[in-house]
C-alpha positions in Angstrom: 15.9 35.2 -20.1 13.4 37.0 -19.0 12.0 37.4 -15.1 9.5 40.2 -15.1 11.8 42.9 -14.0 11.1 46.5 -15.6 9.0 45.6 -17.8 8.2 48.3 -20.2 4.3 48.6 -20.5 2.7 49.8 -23.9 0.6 52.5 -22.6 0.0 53.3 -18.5 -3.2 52.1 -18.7 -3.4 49.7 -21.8 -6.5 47.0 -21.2 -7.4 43.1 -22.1 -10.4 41.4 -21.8 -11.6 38.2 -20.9 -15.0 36.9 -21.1 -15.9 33.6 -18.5 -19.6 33.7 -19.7 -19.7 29.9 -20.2 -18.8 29.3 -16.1 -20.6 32.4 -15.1 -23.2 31.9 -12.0 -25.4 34.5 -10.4 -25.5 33.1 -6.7 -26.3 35.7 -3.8 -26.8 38.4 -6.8 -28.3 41.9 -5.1 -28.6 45.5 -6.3 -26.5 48.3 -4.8 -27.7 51.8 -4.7 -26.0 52.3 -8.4 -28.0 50.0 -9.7 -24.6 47.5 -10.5 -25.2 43.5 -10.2 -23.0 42.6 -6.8 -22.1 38.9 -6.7 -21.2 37.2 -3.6 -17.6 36.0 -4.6 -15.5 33.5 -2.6 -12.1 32.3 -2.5 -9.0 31.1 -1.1 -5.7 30.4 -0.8 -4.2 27.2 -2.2 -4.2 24.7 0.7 -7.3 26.0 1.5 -6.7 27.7 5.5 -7.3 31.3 4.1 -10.9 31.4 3.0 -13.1 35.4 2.2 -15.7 36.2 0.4 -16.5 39.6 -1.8 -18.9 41.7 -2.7 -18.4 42.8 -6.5 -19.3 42.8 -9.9 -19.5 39.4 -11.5 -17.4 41.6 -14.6 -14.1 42.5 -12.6 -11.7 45.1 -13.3 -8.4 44.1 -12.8 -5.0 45.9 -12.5 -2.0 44.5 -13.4 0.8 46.5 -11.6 4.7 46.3 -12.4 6.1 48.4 -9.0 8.8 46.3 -7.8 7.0 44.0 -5.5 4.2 43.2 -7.9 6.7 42.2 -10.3 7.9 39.8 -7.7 4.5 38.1 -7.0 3.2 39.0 -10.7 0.7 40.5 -8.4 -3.4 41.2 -10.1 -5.9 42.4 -7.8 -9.0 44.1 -7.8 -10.3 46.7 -5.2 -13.2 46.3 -3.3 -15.0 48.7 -0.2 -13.4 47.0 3.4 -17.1 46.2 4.3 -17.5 44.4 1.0 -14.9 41.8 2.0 -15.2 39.3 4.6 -12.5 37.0 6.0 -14.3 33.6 6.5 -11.3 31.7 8.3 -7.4 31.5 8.4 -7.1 34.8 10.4 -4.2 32.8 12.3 -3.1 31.7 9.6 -1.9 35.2 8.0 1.2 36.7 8.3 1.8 40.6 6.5 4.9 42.3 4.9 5.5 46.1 4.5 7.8 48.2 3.1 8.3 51.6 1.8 5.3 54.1 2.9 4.6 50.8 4.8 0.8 51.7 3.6 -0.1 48.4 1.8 -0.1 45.4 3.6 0.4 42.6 2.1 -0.7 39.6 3.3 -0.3 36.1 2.7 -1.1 32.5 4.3 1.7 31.3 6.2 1.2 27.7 5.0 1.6 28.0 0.9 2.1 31.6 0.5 -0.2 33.1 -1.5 -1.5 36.3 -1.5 -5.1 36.2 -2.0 -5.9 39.8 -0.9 -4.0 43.2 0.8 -4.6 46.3 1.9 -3.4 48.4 -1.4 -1.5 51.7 -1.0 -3.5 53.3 -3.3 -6.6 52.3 -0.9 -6.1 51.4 2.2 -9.4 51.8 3.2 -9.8 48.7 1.4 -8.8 45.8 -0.6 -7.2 44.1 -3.2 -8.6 40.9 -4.2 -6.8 38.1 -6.2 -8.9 37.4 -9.2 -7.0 34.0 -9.7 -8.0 33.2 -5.8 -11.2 33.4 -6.8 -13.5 29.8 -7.2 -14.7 30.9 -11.1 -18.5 30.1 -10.3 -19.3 33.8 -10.1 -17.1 35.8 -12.4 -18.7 36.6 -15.8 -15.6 38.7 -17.5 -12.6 40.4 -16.5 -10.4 43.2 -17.8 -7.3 44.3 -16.9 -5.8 47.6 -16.9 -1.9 47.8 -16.8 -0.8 50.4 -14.2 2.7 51.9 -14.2 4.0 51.0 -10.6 7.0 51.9 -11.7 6.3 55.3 -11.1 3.5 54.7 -8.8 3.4 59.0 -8.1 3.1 59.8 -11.6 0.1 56.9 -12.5 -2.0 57.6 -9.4 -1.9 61.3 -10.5 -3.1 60.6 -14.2 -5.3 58.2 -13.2 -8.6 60.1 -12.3 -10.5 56.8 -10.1 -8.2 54.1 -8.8 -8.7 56.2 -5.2 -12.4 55.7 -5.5 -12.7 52.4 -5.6 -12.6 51.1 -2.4 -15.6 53.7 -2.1 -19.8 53.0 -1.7 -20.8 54.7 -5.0 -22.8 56.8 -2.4 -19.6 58.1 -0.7 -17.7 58.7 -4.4 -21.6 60.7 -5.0 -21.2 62.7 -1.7 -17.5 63.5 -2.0 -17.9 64.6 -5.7 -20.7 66.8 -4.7 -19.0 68.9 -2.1 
């Protein structure tokens, strides 16, 4: 039977695609300095106490990770700046487990569990959002890109912009041009 565990992945960063066009709904739409469509997502946990809402494309990109505790949770999330997310309530109602480099956070409601976002290691000056936590209204498409957690060192070498994500375009623009 098969649990998840060491899962071997076809290619580090193999992608799917999804397309949600027929639920897909532009509220709070605005331009960011790139030019890129930002939707005001929002979402929760499922008994409802943990409620956010994000700033992000209405097409996410998703990675699916297999590091040990993502294969535990089956963990998908997609990063986002930290002043792109907004916790909207249930701030008592979280509770956060480390381990390792004790970087990431991850944190869950206390009531049913579920992880809607974290503080990822590979961007802790962010987050990682739970597509599935989302309420589907705003998302348009998603992709997701497999990434090797397995050797987590190795995959955040070869991949060249997981780090800038949790960036404003105009800081990735500034640090680029230095």
């Amino acid at each position: 039977m098969y649990l998840g565990h060491s899962v071997p992945l076809p290619h580090p960063f193999s992608t799917m695609s999804y397309d949600t066009q027929p639920v897909m709904h532009y509220a709070s739409t605005f331009q960011h300095s790139t030019g890129m469509d930002l939707v005001k997502h929002t979402g929760s946990c499922h008994c409802g106490a943990v409620r956010f809402e994000v700033l992000s494309s209405p097409d996410l990109h998703v990675f699916h990770c297999n590091c040990s505790i993502c294969i535990k949770k089956q963990n998908h999330h997609f990063i986002v700046p930290k002043n792109h997310f907004t916790l909207l309530q249930g701030s008592d109602n979280l509770t956060t487990y480390t381990f390792n480099t004790h970087v990431a956070k991850h944190t869950f409601c206390k009531t049913c569990g579920v992880q809607s976002f974290y503080t990822p290691r590979s961007n802790p000056d962010g987050y990682g959002v739970a597509p599935h936590c989302l309420d589907p209204v705003t998302v348009r498409s998603v992709t997701v890109e497999t990434f090797c957690g397995e050797k987590w060192e190795e995959s955040m070498q070869a991949h060249k912009s997981i780090r800038d994500m949790s960036k404003l375009a105009t800081e990735t623009q500034l640090t680029e041009t230095k």
